[in-house]
C-alpha positions as CSV (number, residue, x, y, z in Angstrom):
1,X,131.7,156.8,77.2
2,X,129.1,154.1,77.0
3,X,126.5,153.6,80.1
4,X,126.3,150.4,82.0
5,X,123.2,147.9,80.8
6,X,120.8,147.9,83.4
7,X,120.1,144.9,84.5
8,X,116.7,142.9,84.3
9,X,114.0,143.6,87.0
10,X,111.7,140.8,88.5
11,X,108.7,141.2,89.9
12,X,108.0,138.3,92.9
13,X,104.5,138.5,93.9
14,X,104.5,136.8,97.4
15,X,101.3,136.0,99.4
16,X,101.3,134.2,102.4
17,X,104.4,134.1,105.0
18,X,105.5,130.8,103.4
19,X,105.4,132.2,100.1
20,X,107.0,135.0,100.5
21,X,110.0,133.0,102.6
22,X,110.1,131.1,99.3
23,X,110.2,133.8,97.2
24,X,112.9,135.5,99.1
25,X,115.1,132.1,98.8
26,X,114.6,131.8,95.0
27,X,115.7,135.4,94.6
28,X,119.3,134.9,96.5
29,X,120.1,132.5,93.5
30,X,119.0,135.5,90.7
31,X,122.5,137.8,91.6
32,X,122.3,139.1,88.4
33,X,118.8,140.4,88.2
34,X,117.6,143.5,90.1
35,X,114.7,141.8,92.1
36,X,111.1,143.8,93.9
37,X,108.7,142.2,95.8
38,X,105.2,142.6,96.4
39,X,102.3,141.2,98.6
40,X,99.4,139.6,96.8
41,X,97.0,142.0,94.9
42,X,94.3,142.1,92.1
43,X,92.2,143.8,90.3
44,X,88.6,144.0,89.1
45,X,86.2,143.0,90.9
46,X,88.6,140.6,92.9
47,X,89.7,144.5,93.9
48,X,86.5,145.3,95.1
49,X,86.0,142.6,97.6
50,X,89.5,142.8,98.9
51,X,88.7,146.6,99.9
52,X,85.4,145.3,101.3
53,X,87.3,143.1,103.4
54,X,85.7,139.7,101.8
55,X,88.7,138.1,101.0
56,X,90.5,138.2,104.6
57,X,90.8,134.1,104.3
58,X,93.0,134.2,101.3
59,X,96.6,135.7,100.9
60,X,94.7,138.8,100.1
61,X,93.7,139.6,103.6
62,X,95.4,142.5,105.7
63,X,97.1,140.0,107.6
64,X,98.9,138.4,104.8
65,X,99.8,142.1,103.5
66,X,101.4,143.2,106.8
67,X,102.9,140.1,107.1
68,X,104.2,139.7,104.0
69,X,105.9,143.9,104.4
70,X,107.1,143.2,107.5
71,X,109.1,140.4,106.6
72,X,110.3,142.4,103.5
73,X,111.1,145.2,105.6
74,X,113.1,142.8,107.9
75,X,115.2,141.6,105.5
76,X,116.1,144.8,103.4
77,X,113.9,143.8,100.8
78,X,112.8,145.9,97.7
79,X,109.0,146.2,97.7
80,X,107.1,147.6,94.6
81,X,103.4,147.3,95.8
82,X,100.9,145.9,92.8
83,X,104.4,146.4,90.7
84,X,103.5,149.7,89.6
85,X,107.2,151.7,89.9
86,X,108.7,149.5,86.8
87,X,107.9,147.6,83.5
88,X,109.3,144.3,85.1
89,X,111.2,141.6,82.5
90,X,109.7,139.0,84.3
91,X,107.3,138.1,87.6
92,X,107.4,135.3,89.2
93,X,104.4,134.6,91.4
94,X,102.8,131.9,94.2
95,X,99.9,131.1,92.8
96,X,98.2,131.5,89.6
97,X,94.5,131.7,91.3
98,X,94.1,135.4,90.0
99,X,96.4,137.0,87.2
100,X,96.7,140.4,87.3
101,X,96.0,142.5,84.8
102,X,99.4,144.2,84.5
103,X,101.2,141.1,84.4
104,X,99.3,139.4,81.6
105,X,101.7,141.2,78.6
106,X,104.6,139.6,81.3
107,X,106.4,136.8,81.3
108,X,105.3,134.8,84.2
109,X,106.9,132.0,86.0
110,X,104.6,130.1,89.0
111,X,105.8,128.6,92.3
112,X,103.9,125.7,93.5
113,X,103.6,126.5,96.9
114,X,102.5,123.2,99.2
115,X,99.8,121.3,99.0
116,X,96.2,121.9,97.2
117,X,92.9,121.8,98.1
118,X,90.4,118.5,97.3
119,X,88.0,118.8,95.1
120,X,85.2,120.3,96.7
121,X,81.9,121.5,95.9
122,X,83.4,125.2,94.6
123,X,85.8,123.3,92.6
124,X,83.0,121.5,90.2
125,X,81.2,124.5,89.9
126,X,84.1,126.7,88.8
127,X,84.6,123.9,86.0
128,X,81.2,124.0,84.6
129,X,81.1,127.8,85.0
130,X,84.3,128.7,83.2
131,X,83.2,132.3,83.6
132,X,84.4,132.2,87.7
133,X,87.0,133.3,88.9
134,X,89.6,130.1,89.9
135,X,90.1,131.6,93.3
136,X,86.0,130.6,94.1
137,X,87.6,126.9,94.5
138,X,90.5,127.7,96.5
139,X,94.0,126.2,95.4
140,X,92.4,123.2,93.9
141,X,92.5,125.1,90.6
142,X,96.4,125.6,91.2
143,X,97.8,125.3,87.5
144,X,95.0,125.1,85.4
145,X,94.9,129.1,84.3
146,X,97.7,127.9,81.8
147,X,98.4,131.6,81.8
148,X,102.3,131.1,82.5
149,X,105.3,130.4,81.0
150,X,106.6,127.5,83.5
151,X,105.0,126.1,86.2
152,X,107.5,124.8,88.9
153,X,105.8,121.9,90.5
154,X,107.0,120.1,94.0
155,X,107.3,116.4,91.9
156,X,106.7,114.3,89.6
157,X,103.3,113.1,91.3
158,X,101.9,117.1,91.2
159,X,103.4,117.3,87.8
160,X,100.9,114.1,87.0
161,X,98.2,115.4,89.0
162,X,98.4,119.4,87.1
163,X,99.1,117.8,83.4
164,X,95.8,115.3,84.6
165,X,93.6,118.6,85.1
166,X,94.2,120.3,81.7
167,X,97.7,122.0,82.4
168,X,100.4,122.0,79.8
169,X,103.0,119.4,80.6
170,X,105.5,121.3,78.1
171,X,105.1,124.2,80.7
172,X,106.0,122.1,84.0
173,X,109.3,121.8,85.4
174,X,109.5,119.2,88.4
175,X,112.0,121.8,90.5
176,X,110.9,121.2,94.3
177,X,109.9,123.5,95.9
178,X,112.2,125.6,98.6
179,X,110.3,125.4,101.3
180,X,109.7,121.5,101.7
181,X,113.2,120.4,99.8
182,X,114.7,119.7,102.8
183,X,112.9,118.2,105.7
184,X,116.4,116.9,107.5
185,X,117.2,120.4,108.5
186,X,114.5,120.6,110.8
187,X,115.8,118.0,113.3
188,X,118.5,120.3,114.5
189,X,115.9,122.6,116.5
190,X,115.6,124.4,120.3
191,X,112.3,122.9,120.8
192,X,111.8,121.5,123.9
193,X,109.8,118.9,123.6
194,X,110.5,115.3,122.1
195,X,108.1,111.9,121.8
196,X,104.3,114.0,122.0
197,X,101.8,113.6,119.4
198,X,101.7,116.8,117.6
199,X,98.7,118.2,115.9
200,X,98.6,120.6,113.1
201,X,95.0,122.0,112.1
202,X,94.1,124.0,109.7
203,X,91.8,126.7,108.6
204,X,89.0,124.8,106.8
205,X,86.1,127.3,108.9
206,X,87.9,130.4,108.6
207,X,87.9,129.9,104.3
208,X,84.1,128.5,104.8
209,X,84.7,125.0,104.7
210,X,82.9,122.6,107.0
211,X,84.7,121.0,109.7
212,X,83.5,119.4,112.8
213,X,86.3,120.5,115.6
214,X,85.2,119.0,118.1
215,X,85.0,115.8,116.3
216,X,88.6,116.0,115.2
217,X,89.7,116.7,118.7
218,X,88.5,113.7,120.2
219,X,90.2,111.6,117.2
220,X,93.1,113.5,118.3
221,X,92.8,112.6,122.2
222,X,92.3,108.8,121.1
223,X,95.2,108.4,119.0
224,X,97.6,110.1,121.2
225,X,96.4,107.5,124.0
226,X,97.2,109.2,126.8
227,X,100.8,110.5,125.2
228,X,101.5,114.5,125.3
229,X,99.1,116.3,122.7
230,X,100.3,119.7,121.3
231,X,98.4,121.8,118.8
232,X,100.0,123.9,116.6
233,X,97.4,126.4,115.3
234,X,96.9,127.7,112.0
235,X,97.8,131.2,111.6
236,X,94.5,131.6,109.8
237,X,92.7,130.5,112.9
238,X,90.4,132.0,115.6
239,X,92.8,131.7,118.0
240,X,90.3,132.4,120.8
241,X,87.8,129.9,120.0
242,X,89.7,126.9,118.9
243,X,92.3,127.5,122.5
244,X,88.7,127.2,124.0
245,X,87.8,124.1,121.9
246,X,91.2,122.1,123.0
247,X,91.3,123.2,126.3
248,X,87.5,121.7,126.8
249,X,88.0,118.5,124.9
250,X,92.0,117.9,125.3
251,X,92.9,118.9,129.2
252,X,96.6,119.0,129.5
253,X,97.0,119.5,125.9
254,X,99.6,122.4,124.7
255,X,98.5,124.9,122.5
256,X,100.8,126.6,120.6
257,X,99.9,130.0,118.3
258,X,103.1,130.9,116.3
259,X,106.6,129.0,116.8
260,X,107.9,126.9,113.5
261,X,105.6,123.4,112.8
262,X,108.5,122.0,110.5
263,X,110.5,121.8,113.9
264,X,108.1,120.2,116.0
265,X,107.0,117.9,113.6
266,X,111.0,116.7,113.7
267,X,110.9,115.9,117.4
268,X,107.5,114.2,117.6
269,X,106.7,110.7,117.3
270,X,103.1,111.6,115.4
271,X,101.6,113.9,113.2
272,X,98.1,114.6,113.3
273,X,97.1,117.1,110.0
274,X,94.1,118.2,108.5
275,X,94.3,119.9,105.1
276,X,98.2,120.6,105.9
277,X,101.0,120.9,103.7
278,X,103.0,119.9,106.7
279,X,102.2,116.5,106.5
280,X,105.1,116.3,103.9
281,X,107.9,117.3,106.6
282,X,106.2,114.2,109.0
283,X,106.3,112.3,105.8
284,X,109.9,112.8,104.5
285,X,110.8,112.4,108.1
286,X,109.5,108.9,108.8
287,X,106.7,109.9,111.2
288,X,103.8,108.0,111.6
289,X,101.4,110.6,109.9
290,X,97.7,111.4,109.9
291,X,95.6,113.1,107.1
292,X,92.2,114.4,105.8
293,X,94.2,113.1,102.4
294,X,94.5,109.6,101.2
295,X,98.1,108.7,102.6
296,X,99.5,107.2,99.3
297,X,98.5,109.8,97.2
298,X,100.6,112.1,99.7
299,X,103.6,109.2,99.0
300,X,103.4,110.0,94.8
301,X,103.1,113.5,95.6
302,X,106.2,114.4,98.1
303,X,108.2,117.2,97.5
304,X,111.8,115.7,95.5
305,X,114.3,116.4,98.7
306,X,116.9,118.0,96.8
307,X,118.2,120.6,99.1
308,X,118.5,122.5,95.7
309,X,114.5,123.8,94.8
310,X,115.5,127.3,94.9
311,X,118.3,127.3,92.7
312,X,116.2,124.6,89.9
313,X,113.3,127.5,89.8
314,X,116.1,129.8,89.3
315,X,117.2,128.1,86.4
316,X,113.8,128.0,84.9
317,X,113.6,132.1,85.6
318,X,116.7,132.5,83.6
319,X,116.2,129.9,81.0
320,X,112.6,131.6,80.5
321,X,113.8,135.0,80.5
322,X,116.7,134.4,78.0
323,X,114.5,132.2,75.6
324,X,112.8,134.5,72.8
325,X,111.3,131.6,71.5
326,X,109.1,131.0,75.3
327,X,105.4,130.6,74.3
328,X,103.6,133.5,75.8
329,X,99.9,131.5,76.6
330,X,98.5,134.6,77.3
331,X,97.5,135.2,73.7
332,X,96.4,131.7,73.1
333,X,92.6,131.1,72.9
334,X,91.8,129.9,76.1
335,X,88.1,128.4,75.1
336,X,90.3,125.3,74.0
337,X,91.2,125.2,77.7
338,X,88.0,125.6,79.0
339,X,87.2,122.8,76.9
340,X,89.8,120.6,78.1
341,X,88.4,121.4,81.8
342,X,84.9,120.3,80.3
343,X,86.0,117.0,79.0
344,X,88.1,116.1,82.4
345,X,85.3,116.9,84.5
346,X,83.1,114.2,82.0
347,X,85.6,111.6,81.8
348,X,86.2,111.6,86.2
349,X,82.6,111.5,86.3
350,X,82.2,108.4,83.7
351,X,85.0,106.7,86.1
């Protein structure tokens, strides 16, 4: 009597709440793979700090873990911490800011997840010091590891914007992304306000970025013209201190902590954002939107609405998986990328 196949085992390393709501999406259209999950992790010295509690900011914080399990646990969802039970076929991952060690011999598949960062101070410095590690410059390094298989970018404006910084464009797949595919759906909400200027911050102190609040608050105040003002704090955030902030500078304002952003951005007239990758919901919804980001750049770079991102990625994961001829970059020499990053950063500063 011959034994049943087993079937192939995924490994989806989640991070944030959003990312691992996206994960859990693209894995509903994988039926015939057995799929684990995991919260973010590393190794190394990354390792280190995260025990030392350096890297709360980032998706490896405690708060992204528990998060991240809870939500797993929730849904009856298989978790394999650091994906350690299995040799996986596959892992499919939120970011490609740190790849771990025991994934490198892996075929690996990347999710954009939203937005990335500008290009900051951390982000120069992590070009001319190839030696960093990406994560130093925050998701403004999001695709340039080339140390996956695919990348599934949100459009053809990221694709563009990834291929610009070094990446691969052979390795990018313009999917959508789940998450932001679908901005229409969020009209049909509970919330119970409509026609306020909504404001979404972010967490630009708590990942030691400068910011002056109390600046931005009284932009805030002056567009909204004597209209409602609601905040919708970053989950990031010091919830104490920037409650204190608003309520100082924005009497009457409402504060919210938690409660979903995509559905009051659908019933406001304006959307204030920061660093947000919210702006695309107010953007793909017609608002009249507000960002730290140049507005038309944010035009090229919106998520396709496709209503369909989850099941393009998992097209990708099984045209990757079932392709023996997939380049594995992994043992490519990667001082030719480092090159590449050398010559961008030349040729943008010779513009």
């Amino acid at each position: 009597m011959t034994g049943q196949a087993s079937r192939p085992k995924l490994l989806l390393i989640c991070g944030s709440l959003h990312q691992t709501i996206q994960m859990h999406l693209i894995s509903k259209e994988l039926p015939g793979f057995d799929c684990y999950f995991t919260p973010h992790y590393a190794d190394g010295f990354t390792e280190l700090i995260r025990k030392l509690r350096w890297t709360e900011m980032s998706v490896l914080g405690r708060k992204h873990y528990d998060r991240c399990m809870n939500y797993l646990e929730k849904h009856g969802l298989e978790a394999d911490y650091r994906g350690e039970k299995y040799s996986y076929d596959l892992v499919i991952t939120c970011s490609d800011m740190v790849i771990q060690k025991n994934i490198r011999d892996k075929k690996i598949v990347v999710v954009q997840e939203g937005m990335t960062d500008p290009d900051e101070f951390w982000y120069y410095v992590v070009l001319l010091i190839p030696t960093l590690p990406r994560w130093a410059a925050s998701t403004a390094m999001t695709g340039m590891s080339n140390m996956y298989d695919r990348f599934c970018a949100a459009s053809e404006g990221y694709k563009s914007h990834f291929v610009s910084r070094g990446a691969d464009p052979a390795r990018i797949a313009v999917t959508g992304i789940p998450n932001f595919d679908n901005a229409g759906k969020f009209r049909k909400n509970e919330f119970p306000y409509r026609n306020f200027v909504l404001v979404c911050t972010s967490d630009s102190r708590e990942t030691l970025k400068i910011e002056n609040r109390a600046a931005f608050i009284r932009k805030c105040v002056l567009i909204a013209g004597g209209r409602q003002l609601i905040f919708k704090l970053h989950p990031n955030e010091n919830f104490r201190r920037s409650i204190r902030e608003i309520t100082r500078l924005a009497p009457g304002a409402i504060i919210y902590t938690s409660g979903s952003a995509e559905e009051m951005i659908a019933n406001c007239d304006v959307l204030i954002t920061q660093w947000s990758s919210v702006v695309y919901v107010g953007l793909a919804l017609g608002k009249e939107v507000y960002s730290n980001f140049d507005l038309e750049d944010l035009k090229r770079k919106l998520p396709v609405q496709n209503n369909s991102a989850a099941r393009n990625i998992a097209e990708v994961i099984r045209e990757v998986h079932e392709d023996p001829a997939v380049i594995n970059p992994k043992k490519l020499n990667n001082r030719l990328f480092y090159y590449r990053r050398f010559l961008n950063l030349f040729k943008k500063a010779a513009k």
